[in-house]
LUMROPA-558515 format. One record per residue (C-alpha): residue in three letters; chain; residue number from 0; x negated, y negated, z negated. Coordinates in Angstrom, 1 decimal, m for minus. Example, Ala and Ser with C-alpha at 12.3 -4.5 7.8 and 13.67 -1.06 7.14 Angstrom:
<nodes>
(ALA A 0 (m12.3 4.5 m7.8))
(SER A 1 (m13.7 1.1 m7.1))
</nodes>
This chain:
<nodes>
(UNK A 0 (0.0 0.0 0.0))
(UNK A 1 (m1.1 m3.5 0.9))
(UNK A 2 (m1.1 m6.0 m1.7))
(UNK A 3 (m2.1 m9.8 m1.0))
(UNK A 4 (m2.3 m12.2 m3.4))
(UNK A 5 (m2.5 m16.1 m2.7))
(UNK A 6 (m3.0 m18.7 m4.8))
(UNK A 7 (m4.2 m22.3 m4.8))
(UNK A 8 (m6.7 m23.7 m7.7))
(UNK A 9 (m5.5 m20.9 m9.9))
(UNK A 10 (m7.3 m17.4 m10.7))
(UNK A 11 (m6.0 m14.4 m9.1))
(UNK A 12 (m3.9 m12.5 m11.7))
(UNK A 13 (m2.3 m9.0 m11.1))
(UNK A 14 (0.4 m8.5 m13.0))
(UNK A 15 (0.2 m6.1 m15.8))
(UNK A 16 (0.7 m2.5 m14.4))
(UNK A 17 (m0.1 1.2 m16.2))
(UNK A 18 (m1.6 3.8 m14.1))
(UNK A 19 (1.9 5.9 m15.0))
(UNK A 20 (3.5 3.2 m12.8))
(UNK A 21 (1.4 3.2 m10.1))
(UNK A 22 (2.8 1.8 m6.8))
(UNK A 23 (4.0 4.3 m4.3))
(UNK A 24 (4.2 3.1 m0.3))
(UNK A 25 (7.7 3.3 0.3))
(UNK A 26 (8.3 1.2 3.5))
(UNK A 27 (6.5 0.8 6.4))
(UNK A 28 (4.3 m2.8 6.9))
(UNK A 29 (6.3 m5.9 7.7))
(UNK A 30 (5.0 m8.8 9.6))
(UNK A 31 (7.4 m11.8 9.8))
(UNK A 32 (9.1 m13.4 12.5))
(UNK A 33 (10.2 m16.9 13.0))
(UNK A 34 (11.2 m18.2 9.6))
(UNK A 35 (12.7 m15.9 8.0))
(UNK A 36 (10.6 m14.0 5.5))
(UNK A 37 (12.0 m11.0 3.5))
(UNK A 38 (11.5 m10.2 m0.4))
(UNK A 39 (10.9 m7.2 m2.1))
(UNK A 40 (12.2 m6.9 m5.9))
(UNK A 41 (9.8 m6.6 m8.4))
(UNK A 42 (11.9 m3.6 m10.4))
(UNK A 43 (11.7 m1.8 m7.4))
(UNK A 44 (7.7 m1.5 m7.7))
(UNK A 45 (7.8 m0.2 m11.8))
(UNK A 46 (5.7 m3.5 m12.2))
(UNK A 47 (5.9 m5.1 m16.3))
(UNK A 48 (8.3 m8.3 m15.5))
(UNK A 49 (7.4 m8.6 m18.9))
(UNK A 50 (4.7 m10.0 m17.8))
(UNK A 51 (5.9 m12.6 m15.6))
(UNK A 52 (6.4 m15.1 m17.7))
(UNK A 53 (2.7 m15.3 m19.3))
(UNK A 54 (1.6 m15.6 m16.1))
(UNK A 55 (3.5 m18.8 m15.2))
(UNK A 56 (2.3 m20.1 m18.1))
(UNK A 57 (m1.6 m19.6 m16.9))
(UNK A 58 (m0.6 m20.9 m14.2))
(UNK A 59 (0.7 m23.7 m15.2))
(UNK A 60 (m2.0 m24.2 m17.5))
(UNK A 61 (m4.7 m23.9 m14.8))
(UNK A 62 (m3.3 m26.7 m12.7))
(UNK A 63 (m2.0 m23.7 m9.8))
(UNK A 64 (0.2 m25.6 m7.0))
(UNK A 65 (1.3 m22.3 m5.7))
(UNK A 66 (1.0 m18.7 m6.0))
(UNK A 67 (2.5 m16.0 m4.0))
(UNK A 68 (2.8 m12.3 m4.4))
(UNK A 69 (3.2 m10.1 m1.0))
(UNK A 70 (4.0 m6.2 m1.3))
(UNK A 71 (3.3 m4.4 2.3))
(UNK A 72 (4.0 m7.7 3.9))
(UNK A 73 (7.1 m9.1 1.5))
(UNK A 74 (7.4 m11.8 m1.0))
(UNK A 75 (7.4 m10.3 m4.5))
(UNK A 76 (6.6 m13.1 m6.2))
(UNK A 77 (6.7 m17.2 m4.5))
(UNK A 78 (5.7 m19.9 m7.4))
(UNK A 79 (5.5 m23.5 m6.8))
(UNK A 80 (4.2 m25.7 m9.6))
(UNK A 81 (3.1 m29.0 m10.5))
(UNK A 82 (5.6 m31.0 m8.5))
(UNK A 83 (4.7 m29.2 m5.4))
(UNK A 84 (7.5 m27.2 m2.8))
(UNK A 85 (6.8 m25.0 0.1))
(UNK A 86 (6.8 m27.5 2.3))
(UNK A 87 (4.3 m29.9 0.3))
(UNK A 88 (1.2 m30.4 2.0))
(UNK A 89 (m2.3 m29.4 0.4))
(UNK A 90 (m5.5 m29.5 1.7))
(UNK A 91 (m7.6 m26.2 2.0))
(UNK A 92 (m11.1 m26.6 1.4))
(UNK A 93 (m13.5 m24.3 3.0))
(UNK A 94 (m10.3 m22.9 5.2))
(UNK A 95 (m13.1 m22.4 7.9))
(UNK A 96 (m15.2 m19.6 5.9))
(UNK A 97 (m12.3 m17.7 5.0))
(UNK A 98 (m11.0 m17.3 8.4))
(UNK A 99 (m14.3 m17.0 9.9))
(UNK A 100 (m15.4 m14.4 7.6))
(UNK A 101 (m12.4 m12.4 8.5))
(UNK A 102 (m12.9 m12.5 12.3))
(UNK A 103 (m16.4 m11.5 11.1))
(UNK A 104 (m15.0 m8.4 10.0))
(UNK A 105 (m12.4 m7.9 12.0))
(UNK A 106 (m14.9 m8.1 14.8))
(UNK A 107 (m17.9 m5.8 12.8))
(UNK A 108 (m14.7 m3.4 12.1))
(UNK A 109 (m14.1 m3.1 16.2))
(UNK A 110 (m17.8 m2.6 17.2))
(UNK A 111 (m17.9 m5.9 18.7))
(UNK A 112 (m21.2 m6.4 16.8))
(UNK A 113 (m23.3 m5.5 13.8))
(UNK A 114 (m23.8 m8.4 11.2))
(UNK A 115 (m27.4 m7.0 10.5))
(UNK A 116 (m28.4 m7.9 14.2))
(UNK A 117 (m30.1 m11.3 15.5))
(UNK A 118 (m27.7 m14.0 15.4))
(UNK A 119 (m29.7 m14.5 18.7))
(UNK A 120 (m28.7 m11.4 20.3))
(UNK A 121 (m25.2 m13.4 20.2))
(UNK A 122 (m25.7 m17.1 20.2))
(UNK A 123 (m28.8 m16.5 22.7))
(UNK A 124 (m32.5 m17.6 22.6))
(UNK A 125 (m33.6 m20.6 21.1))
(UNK A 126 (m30.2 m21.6 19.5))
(UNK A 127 (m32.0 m23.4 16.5))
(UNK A 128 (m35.3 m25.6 16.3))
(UNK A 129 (m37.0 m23.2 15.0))
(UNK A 130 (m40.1 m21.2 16.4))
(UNK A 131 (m39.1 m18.3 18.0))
(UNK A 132 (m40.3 m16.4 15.1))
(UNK A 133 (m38.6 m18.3 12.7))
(UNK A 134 (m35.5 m17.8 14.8))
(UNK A 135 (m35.7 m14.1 14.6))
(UNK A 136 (m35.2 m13.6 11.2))
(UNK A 137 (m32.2 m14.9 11.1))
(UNK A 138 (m29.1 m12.0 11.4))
(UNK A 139 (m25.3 m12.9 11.5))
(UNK A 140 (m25.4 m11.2 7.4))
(UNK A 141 (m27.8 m14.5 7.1))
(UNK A 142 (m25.2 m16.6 8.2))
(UNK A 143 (m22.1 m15.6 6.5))
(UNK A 144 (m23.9 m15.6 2.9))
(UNK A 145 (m26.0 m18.7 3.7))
(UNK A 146 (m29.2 m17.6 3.4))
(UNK A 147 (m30.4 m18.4 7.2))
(UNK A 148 (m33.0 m20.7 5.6))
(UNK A 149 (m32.1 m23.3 7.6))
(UNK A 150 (m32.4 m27.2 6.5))
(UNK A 151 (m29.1 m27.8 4.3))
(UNK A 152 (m29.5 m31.7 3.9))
(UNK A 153 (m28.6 m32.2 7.7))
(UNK A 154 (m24.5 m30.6 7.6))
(UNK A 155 (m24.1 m31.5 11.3))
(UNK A 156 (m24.2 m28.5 13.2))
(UNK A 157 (m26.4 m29.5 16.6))
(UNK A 158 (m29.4 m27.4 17.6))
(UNK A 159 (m31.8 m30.7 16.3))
(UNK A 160 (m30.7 m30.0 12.7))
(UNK A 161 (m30.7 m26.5 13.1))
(UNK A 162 (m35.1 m27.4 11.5))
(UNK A 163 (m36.8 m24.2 9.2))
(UNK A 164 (m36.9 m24.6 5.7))
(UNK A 165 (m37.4 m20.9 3.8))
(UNK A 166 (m37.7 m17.4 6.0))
(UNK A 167 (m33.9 m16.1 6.1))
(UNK A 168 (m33.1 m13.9 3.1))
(UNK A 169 (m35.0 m15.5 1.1))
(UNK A 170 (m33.0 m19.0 0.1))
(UNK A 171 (m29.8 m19.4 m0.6))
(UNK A 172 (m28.4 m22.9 0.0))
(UNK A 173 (m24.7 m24.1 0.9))
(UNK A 174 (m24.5 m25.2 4.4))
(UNK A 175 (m22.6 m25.7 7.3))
(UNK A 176 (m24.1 m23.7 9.7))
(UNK A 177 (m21.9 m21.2 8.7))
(UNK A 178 (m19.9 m22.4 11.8))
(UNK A 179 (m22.0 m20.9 14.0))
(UNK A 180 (m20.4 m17.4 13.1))
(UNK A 181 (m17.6 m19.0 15.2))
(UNK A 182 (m19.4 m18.9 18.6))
(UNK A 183 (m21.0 m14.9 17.3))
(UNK A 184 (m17.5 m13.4 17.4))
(UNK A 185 (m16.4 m15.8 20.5))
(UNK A 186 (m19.8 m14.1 22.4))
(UNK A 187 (m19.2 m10.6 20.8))
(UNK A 188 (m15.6 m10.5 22.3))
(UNK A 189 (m16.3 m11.5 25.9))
(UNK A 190 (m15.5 m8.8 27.2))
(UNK A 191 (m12.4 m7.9 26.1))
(UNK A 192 (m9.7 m11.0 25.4))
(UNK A 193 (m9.5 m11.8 21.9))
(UNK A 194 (m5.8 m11.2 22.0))
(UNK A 195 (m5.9 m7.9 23.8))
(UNK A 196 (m8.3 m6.7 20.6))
(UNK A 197 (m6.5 m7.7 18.1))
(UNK A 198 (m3.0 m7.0 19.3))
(UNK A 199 (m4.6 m2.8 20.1))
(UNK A 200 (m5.7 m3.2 16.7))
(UNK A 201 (m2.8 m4.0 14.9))
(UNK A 202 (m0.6 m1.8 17.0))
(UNK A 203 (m2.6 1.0 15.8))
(UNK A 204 (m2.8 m0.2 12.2))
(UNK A 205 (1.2 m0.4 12.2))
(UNK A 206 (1.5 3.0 14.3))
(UNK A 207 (m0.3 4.8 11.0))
(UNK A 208 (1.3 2.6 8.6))
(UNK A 209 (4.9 4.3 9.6))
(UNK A 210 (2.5 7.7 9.9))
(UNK A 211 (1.8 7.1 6.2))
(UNK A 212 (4.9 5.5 4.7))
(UNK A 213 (7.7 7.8 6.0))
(UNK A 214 (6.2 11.4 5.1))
(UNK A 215 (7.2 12.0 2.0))
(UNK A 216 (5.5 15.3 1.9))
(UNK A 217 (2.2 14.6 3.7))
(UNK A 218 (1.7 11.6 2.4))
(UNK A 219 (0.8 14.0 m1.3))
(UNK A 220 (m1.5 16.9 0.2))
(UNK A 221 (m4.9 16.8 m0.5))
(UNK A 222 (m6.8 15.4 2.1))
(UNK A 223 (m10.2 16.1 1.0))
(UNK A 224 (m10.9 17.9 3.8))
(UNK A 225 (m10.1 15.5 6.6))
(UNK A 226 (m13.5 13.9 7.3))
(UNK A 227 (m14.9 17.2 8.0))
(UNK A 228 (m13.2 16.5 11.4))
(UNK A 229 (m15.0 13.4 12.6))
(UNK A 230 (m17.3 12.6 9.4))
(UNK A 231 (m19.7 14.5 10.9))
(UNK A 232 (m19.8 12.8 14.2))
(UNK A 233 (m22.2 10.8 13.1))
(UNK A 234 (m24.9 13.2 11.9))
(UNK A 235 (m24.7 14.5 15.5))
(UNK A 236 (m22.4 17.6 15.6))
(UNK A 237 (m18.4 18.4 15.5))
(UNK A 238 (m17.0 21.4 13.8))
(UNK A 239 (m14.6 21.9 16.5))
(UNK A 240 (m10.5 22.4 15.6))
(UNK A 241 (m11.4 24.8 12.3))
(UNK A 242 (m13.2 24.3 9.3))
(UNK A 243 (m14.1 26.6 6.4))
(UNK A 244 (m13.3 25.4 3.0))
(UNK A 245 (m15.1 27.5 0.7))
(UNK A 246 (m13.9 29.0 m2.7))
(UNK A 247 (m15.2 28.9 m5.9))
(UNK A 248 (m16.8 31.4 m6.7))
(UNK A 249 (m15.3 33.4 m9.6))
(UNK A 250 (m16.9 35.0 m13.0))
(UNK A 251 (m15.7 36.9 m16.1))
(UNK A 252 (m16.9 36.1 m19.7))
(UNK A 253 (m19.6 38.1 m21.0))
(UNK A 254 (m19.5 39.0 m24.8))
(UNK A 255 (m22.8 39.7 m27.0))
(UNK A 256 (m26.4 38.3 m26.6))
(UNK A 257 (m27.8 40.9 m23.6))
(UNK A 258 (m27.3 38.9 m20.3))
(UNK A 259 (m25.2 41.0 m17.6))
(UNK A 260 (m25.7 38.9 m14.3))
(UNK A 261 (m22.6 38.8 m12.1))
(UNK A 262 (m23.0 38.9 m8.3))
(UNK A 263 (m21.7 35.5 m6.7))
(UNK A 264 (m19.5 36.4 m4.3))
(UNK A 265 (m18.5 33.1 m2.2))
(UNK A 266 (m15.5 33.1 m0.1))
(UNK A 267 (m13.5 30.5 2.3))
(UNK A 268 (m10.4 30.2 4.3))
(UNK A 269 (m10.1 28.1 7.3))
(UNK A 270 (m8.2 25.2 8.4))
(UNK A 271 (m6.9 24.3 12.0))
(UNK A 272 (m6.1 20.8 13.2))
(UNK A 273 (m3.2 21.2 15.5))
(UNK A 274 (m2.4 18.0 17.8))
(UNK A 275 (0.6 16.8 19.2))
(UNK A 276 (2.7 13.1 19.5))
(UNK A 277 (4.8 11.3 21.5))
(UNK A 278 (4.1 9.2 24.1))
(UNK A 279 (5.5 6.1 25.6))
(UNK A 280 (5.0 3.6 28.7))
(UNK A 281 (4.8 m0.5 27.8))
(UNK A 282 (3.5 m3.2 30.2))
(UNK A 283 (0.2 m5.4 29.6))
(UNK A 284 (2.5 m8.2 28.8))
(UNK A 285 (4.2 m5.9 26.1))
(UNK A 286 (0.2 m5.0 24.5))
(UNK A 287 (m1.4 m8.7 24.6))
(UNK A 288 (1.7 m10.6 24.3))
(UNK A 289 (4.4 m9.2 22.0))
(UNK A 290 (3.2 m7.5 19.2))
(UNK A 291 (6.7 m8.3 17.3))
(UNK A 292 (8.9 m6.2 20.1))
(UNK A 293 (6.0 m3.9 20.0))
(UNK A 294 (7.1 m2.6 16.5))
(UNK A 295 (10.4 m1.5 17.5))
(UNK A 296 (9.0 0.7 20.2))
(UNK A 297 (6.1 2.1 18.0))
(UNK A 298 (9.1 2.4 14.8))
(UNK A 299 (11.0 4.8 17.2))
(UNK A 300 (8.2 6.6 19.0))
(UNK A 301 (6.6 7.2 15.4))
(UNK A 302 (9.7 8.6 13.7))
(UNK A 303 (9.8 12.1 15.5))
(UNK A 304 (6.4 12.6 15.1))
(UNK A 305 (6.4 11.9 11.1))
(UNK A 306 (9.2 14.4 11.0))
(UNK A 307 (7.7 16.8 13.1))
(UNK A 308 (4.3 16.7 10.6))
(UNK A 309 (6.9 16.6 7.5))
(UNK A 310 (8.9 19.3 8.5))
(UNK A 311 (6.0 21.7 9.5))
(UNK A 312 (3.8 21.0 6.3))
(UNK A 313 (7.5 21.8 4.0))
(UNK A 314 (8.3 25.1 6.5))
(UNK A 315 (4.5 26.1 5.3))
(UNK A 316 (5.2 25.1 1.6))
(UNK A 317 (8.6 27.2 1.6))
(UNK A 318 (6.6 30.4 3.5))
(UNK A 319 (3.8 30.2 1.2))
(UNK A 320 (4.8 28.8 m2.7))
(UNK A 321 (5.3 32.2 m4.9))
(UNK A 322 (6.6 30.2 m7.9))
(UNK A 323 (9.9 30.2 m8.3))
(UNK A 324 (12.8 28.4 m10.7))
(UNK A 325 (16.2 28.2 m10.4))
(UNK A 326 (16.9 31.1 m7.9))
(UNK A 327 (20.7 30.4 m7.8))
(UNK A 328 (19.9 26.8 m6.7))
(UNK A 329 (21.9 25.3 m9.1))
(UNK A 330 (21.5 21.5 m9.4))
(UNK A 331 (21.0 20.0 m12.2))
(UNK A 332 (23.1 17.0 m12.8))
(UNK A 333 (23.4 17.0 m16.5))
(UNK A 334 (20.8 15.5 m18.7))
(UNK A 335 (20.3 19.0 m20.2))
(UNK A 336 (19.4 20.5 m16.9))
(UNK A 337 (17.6 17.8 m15.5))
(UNK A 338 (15.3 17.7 m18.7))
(UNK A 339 (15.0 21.6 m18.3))
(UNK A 340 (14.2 21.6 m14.4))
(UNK A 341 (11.4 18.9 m15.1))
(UNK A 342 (10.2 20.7 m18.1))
(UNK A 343 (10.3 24.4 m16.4))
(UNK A 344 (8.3 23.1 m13.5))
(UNK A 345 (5.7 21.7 m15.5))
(UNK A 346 (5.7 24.9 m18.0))
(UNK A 347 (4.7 27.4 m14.6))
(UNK A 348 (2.4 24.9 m13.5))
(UNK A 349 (0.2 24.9 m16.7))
(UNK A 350 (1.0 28.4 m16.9))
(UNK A 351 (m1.1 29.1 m13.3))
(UNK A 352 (m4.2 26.9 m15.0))
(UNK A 353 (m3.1 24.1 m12.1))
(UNK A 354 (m4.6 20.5 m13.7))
(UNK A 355 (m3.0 17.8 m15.1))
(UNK A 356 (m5.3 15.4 m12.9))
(UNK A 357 (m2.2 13.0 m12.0))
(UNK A 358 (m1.5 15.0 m8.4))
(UNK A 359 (1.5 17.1 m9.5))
(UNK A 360 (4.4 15.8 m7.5))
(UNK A 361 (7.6 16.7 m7.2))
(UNK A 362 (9.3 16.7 m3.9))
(UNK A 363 (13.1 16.8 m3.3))
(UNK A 364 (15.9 17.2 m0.8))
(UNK A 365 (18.9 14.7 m1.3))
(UNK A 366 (20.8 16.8 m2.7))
(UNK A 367 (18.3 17.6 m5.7))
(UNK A 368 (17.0 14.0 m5.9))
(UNK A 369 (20.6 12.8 m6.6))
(UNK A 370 (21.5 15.4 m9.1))
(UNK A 371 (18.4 14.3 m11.5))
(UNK A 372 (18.6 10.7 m10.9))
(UNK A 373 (22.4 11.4 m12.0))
(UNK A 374 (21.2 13.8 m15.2))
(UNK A 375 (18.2 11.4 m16.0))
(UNK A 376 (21.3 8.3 m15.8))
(UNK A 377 (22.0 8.2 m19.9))
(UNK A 378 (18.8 9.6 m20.9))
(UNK A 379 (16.4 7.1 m23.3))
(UNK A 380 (13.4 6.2 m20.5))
(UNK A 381 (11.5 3.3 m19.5))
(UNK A 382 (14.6 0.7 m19.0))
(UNK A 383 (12.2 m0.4 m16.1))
(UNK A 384 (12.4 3.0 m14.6))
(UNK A 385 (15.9 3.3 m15.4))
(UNK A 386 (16.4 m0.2 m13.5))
(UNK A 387 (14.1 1.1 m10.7))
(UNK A 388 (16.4 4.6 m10.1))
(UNK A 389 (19.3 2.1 m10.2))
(UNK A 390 (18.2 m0.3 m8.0))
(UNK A 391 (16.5 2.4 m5.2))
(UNK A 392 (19.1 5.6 m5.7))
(UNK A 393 (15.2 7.4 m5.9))
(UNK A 394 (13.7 9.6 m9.3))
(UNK A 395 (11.2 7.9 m10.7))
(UNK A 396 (7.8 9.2 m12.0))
(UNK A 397 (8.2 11.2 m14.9))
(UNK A 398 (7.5 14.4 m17.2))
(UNK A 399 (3.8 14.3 m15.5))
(UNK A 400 (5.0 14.1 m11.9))
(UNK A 401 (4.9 11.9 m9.4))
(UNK A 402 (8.3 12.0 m7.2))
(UNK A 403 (9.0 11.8 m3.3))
(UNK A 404 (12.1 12.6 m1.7))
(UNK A 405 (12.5 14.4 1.8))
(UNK A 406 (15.1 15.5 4.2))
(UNK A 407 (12.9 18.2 5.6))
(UNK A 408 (13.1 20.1 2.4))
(UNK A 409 (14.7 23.0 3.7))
(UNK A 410 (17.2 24.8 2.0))
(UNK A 411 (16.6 28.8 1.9))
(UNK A 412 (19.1 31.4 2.1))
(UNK A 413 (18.7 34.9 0.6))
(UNK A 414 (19.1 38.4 2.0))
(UNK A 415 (21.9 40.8 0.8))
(UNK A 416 (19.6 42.5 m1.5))
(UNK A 417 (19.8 41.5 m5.1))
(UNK A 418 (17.2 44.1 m6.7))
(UNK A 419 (13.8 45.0 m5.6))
(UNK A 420 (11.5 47.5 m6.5))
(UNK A 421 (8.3 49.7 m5.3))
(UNK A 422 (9.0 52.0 m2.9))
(UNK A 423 (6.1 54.4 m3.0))
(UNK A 424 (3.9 54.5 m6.1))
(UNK A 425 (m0.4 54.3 m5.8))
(UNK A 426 (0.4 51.0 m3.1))
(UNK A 427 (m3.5 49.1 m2.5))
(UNK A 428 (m4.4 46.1 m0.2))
(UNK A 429 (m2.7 42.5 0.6))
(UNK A 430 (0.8 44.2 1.0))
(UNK A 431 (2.9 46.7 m0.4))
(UNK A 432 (6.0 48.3 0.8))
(UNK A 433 (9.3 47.6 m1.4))
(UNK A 434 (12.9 48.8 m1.5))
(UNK A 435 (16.2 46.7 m1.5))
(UNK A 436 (17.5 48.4 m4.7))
(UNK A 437 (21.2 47.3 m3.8))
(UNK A 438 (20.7 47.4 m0.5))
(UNK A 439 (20.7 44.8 1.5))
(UNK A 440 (18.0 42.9 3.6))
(UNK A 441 (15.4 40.7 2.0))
(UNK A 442 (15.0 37.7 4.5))
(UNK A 443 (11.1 35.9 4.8))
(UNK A 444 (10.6 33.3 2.2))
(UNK A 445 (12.5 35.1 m0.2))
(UNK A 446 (10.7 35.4 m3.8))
(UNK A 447 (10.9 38.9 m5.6))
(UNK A 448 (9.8 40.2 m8.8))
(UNK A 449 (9.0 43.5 m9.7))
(UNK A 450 (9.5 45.9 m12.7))
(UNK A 451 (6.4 45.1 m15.0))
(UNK A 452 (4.1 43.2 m12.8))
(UNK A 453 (3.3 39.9 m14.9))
(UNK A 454 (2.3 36.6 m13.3))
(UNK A 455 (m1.3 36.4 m15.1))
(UNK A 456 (m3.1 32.9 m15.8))
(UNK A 457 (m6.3 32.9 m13.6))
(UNK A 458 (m8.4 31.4 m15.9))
(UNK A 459 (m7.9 33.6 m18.7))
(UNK A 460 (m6.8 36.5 m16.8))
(UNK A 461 (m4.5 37.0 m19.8))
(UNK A 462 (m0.6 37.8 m19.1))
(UNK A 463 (2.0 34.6 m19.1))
(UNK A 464 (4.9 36.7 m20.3))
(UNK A 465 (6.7 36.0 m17.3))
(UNK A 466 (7.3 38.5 m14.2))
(UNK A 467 (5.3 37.6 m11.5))
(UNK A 468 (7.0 36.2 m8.4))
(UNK A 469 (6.0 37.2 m5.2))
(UNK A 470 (7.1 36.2 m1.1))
</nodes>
């Protein structure tokens, strides 16, 4: 999520949030049109309005003319102070290195050039009135953190008062030569308009902003693994589509003072990128000239491929996840229940050794995320997470998971068979054969358990007391 905070002789201040209520991207990015600007209420981001007050009052205190809040593009918060509006004017001192620094980056960000080259290599040879030497210390890093060594007592910028003072790097000394940066990302961008750049940059920016905002499964894998892909493009290989991600090895506790060494036996399992999309056709005026009727095309053209990812990722979930709760698929929509499913769900977790390292999640159709916002409704909570399930219709964070709700969370059916057991005793490898006791058919996905087989913790290796479940 994109948070931008503005303010005008004041400090920046963030407004007092816990790490329990940390913000979660719900929307995608929103870039304003015209005049209109929209809002975004601060209940809805678990944020301590608590704390809103104390910080008008530092504000106030600090002689602050404005100060603005923006949430993924929206106004949370939009402070005027001191006798000033929105529409009072206010001058903006050293406006020029801000926006220059940005293009800067903006620029270094696109491979238009590297700020620890020659500000020759961009402003060309001879550009101060300096030896050629001299000159050649100077890089575009020089420039943007004024320490080109260039004379600081002459602030016109013309190649006469451009004279050697200190070897660049070396001195540090406010100047305005700063402006030349202006000319290194003009020369840097020649060959590719400025607005063609930045309008293929922001299209792609918004195009994974939806990516990232609207999977509500995805968006809370582990992702560890990702660079492997094109990390490694820069040491000079690619793995290809598959990567192995090794195991841990595992060991067993030795009792006693002799030392029994263990063999280490390593193992991994692969994973496979798969590709796909959807494309579309615009113009050249569309991609240089209107990035805001841009969105609309890249909102639609994103939304079956975010569901197509989602829906794939939750298929593998349901496929693949052995735990099971709630096999009748009962919803919970009294307090007692809801408490219970939260508690339950957290209970199996700990009970398979899986951390408590702030990544459990807990993702839900509509169905299930409306039957615990509606059992959670009278229960005693944070009243800013009660306001926040009232205000959005969403669960909020809580019993030690984060929350997401999804449509693609599929709903699955059961066979006829109600009973399961072995059918053929002395069974080895990865799969065993079973009977339908009551006979009927057991469908894929479908979780069994089976006469005295116990789900065992794998750190201990000690029985949980609870039939295992298997699929």
């Amino acid at each position: 999520m994109r948070i931008v905070i503005y303010c005008c002789l004041g400090l920046l201040v963030i407004l007092g949030c816990t790490k329990a209520d940390a913000i979660q991207p719900d929307v995608a990015m929103y870039f304003p049109s015209g005049n209109a600007w929209e809002s975004k209420p601060m209940a809805n981001l678990n944020w301590n309005t608590n704390a809103v007050q104390p910080l008008k009052d530092f504000l106030s205190q600090t002689n602050t003319k404005s100060f603005m809040i923006l949430v993924d593009g929206r106004i949370v918060m939009e402070e005027y102070l001191d006798g000033h509006t929105a529409t009072t004017a206010w001058e903006w001192n050293s406006a020029g290195k801000t926006l220059v620094a940005a293009t800067t980056g903006i620029a270094q960000q696109e491979g238009l050039l590297n700020i620890n080259n020659k500000a020759a290599d961009y402003l060309g040879v001879q550009w101060t009135n300096m030896s050629l030497a001299q000159e050649n210390l100077i890089t575009v890093r020089n420039l943007r953190t004024m320490t080109s060594g260039i004379d600081d007592t002459k602030q016109w910028v013309v190649k006469s008062n451009l004279t050697y003072v200190a070897d660049a790097g070396t001195r540090w000394a406010y100047g305005n030569v700063f402006q030349k940066l202006t000319e290194v990302v003009a020369s840097s961008s020649k060959k590719e308009m400025s607005n063609t750049l930045l309008t293929s940059s922001i299209v792609s920016k918004a195009a994974l902003a939806i990516l990232k905002n609207n999977l509500g499964f995805a968006k809370n894998v582990n992702r560890d693994w990702e660079a492997e892909f094109t990390g490694n493009m820069s040491r000079g290989y690619a793995p290809g589509q598959t990567i192995q991600i090794r195991r841990p090895p595992r060991y067993t506790y030795r009792a006693g003072r002799v030392a029994v060494p263990q063999s280490t036996v390593e193992s991994s399992i692969p994973l496979t990128l798969s590709q796909g999309g959807c494309d579309i056709n615009f113009t050249a005026i569309d991609r240089t000239l209107s990035l805001t009727k841009l969105e609309d095309k890249i909102m639609a053209a994103m939304a079956p491929v975010t569901n197509e990812i989602d829906r794939q990722g939750l298929e593998l979930a349901r496929f693949s996840t052995y735990n099971l709760l709630n096999p009748t698929g009962a919803l919970p929509t009294t307090s007692a229940l809801a408490i219970q499913a939260m508690t339950s769900m957290g209970q199996r977790l700990d009970e398979m050794a899986a951390p408590r390292d702030g990544n459990r999640t807990v993702i839900s159709n509509p169905a299930l995320n409306a039957a615990l916002v509606q059992g959670f409704g009278g229960f005693f909570n944070n009243p800013s997470k009660i306001s926040a399930q009232y205000n959005t219709g969403m669960l909020s964070d809580s019993f030690g998971f984060n929350s997401a709700m999804d449509q693609n969370v599929a709903v699955h059916t059961n066979g006829a068979a109600t009973a399961t057991n072995i059918n053929g005793a002395g069974q080895t490898g990865s799969t065993i054969t079973v009977v339908a006791v009551a006979g009927g058919t057991l469908t894929r996905g479908t979780v069994i358990t089976l006469p005295g087989v116990f789900a065992v913790n794998p750190q201990s290796r000690q029985s949980t007391g609870q039939l295992a479940t298997l699929s």
